[in-house]
N, C-alpha and C positions, 0 to 999 in steps of 0.2 A: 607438613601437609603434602598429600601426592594427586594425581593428575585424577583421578579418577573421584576424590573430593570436589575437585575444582570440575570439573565436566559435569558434574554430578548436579551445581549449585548451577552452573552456567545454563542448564536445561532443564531447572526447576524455576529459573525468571524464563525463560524463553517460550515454555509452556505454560505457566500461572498455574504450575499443576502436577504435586508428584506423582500421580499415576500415570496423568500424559508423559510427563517426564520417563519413566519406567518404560511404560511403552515403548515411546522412540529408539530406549536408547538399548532396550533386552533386558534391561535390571529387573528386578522385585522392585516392588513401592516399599518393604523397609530395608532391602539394601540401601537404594534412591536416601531415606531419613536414617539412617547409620552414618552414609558417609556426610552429610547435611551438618546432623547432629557435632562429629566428631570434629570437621571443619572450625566450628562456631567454636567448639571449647579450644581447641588450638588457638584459635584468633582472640580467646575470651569477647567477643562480642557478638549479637545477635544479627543474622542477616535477612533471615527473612520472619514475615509474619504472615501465619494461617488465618485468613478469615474464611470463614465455610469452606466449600471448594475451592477458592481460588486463593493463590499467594501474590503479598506485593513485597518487596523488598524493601528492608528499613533506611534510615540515612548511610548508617553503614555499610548495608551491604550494595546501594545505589555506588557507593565509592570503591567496594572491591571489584564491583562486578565488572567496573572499565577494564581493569586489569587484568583478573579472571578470562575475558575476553582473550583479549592481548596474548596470554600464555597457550591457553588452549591452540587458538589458531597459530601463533609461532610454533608448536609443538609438531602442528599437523603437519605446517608447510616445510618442516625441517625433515620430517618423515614422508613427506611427499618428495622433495629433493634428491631423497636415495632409493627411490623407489627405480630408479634406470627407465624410467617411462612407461614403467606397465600403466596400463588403462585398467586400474582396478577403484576408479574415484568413487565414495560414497560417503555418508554425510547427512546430516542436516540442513538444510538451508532455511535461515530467518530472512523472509523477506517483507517488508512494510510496501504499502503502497496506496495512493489515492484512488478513489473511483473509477474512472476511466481508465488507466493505463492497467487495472486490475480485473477488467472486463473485456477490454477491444484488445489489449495485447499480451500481457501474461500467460493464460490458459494456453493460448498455441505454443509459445513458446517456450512454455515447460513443457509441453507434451512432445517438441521437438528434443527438447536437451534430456530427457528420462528415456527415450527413446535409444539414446547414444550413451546415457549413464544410467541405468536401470535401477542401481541400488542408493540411488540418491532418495532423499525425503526434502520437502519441502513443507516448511510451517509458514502460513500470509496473514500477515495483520491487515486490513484494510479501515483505512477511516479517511479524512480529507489532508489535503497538501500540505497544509500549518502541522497537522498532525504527526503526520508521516517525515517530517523534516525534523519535529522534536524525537519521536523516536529515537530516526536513526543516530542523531547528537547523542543521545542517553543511552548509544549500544544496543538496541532494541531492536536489534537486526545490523545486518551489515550492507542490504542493499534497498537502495528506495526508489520508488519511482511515482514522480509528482506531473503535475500541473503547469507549470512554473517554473519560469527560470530560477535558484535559490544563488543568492549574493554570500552567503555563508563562506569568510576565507578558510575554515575549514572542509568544506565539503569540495568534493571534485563532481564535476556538471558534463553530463554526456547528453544531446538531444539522438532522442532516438526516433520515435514520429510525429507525424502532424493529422491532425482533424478538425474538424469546424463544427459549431455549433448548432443545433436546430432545438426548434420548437414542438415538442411532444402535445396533443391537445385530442380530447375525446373524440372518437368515432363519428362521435353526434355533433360537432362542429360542424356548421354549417359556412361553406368555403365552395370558389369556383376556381380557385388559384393556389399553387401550391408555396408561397410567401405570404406574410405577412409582416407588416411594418410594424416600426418601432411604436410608434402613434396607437395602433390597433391593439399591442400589445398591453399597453397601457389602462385601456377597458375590462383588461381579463383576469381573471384570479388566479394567481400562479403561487405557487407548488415550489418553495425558494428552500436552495439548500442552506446549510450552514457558512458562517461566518469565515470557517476555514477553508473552502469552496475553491478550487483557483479557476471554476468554471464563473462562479457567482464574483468574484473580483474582478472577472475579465471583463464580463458584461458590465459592472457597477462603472468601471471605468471608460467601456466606451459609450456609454449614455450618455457620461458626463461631459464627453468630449465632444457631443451634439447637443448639449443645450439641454438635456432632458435632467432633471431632479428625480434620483433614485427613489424617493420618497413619495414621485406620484404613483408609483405600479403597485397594486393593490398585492400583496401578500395575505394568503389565506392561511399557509400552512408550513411550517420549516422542519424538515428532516432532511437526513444525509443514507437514508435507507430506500436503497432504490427500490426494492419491491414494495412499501409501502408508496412509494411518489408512485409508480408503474399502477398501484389499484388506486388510490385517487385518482387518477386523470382516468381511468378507465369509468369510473362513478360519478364521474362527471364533477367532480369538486372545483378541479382547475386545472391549468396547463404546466409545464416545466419545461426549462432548460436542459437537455443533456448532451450528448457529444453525438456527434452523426454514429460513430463507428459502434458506439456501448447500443444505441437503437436497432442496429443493423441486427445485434449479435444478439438482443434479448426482444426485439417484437414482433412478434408473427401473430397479429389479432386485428378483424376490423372494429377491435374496440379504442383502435387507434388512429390519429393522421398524424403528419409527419409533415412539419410545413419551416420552408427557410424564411431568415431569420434578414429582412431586408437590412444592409445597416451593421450587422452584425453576423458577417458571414464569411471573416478573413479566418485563415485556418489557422490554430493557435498548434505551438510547439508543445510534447510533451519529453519529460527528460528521467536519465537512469540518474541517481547520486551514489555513490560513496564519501566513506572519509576519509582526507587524504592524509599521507602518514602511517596508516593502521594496517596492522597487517589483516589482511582476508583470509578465514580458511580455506584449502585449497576448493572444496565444491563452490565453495559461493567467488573467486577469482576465475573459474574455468566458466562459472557462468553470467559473469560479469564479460569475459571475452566471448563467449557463444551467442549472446546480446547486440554484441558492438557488431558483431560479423553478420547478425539477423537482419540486424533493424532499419536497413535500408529498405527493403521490402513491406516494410509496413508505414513509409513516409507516404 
């Protein structure tokens, strides 16, 4: 097998997709399935499987592709090393990341680091904290940024800002005050994300730490897709939980108020992960430290 099989397979799981794969990387889509192809009869086993557009990786190839990993990026970082420090860094980057950190801080901070590295790419998965921590365990990206502290002895834990939570609630809410208690909240129909939430965990848990049973707040509706939560509350359905900074960054409508959260207004940490051990390619290590060096600024 040679590098260019392996790069080939590595960015046909990373896209779900050998034409996006093609794209990123300058190939044809059947160079992309040549070198794919050729890989598989080498290894004699199957590694991916085409369903319509999208591809998922078999058992097998879920097990090459840690490796696969592993080589590509030692590959880079080894040809990075003798590069004498020219700034010629470019690249891919797979980044995963939960809600919040994917709204209030990401976007500026690639648009600082592409700024500085121009011919970088960056590919985001976004879905919630649980998620985004199995990911990056499964290679599914090399940098995450959650919710949540994660206890994981594999994973290495950087906090990089903090924000607090508020209450999102229709324009037409009728209010003299810009709070609302815990009590009050409990009358309203709220807009709950998913289970893997580390905004909706944070709250489950300090309810519980005052007496309140999770089970009394009426839940209308659960999704993990902000712009659908952003038009229910806007229609008046019900209210939601989001982070002060994600509100700041996506509301500018009086189909909205924006009310703290009495009770429920200590600023929670959000954090960068890697896995430790592993090696990083070099785009996603330079921006893994262009992070650490930013993110005091956004605590």
């Amino acid at each position: 097998m040679d590098f260019k099989q392996i790069e080939a397979f590595v960015n046909v799981v990373r896209f779900k997709s050998f034409s996006r794969a093609a794209d990123a990387t300058f190939f044809t889509q059947p160079t992309i399935s040549t070198h794919i192809s050729s890989l598989e009869k080498e290894l004699n086993t199957k590694l991916l499987d085409r369903k319509g557009r999208t591809v998922e990786m078999t058992p097998h190839g879920q097990k090459f592709y840690q490796y696969a990993v592993e080589m590509v990026n030692a590959r880079a970082q080894a040809i990075e090393a003798l590069d004498n420090g020219d700034d010629n860094l470019d690249g891919v980057l797979e980044l995963q990341t939960s809600t919040v950190p994917g709204i209030a801080f990401l976007p500026e901070i690639i648009r600082k680091f592409t700024d500085a590295h121009p011919f970088t790419q960056f590919y985001i998965e976004m879905n919630d904290s649980k998620a985004t921590v199995e990911s990056l365990l499964e290679r599914r990206g090399e940098i995450g940024f959650v919710g949540e502290y994660v206890a994981e002895p594999g994973i290495e834990v950087h906090e990089i800002f903090h924000d607090r939570p508020v209450l999102l609630v229709p324009g037409t809410y009728e209010t003299d005050k810009d709070t609302i208690t815990l009590e009050e909240m409990s009358k309203l129909p709220l807009i709950w994300r998913e289970n893997g939430s580390a905004t909706r965990k944070s709250f489950e848990d300090t309810v519980a730490s005052k007496g309140f049973d999770k089970n009394n707040f009426r839940v209308i509706s659960r999704t993990n897709d902000l712009n659908m939560i952003m038009r229910l509350v806007a229609n008046n359905v019900g209210a939601s939980i989001l982070s002060e900074k994600t509100v700041n960054k996506v509301v500018r409508s009086d189909e909205f108020k924006v009310l703290k959260i009495d009770g429920f207004d200590k600023l929670r940490s959000f954090y960068m992960i890697t896995l430790k051990n592993v090696f990083l390619s070099p785009v996603a290590e330079a921006f893994r430290k262009f992070v650490l060096e930013n993110a005091e600024q956004h605590k």
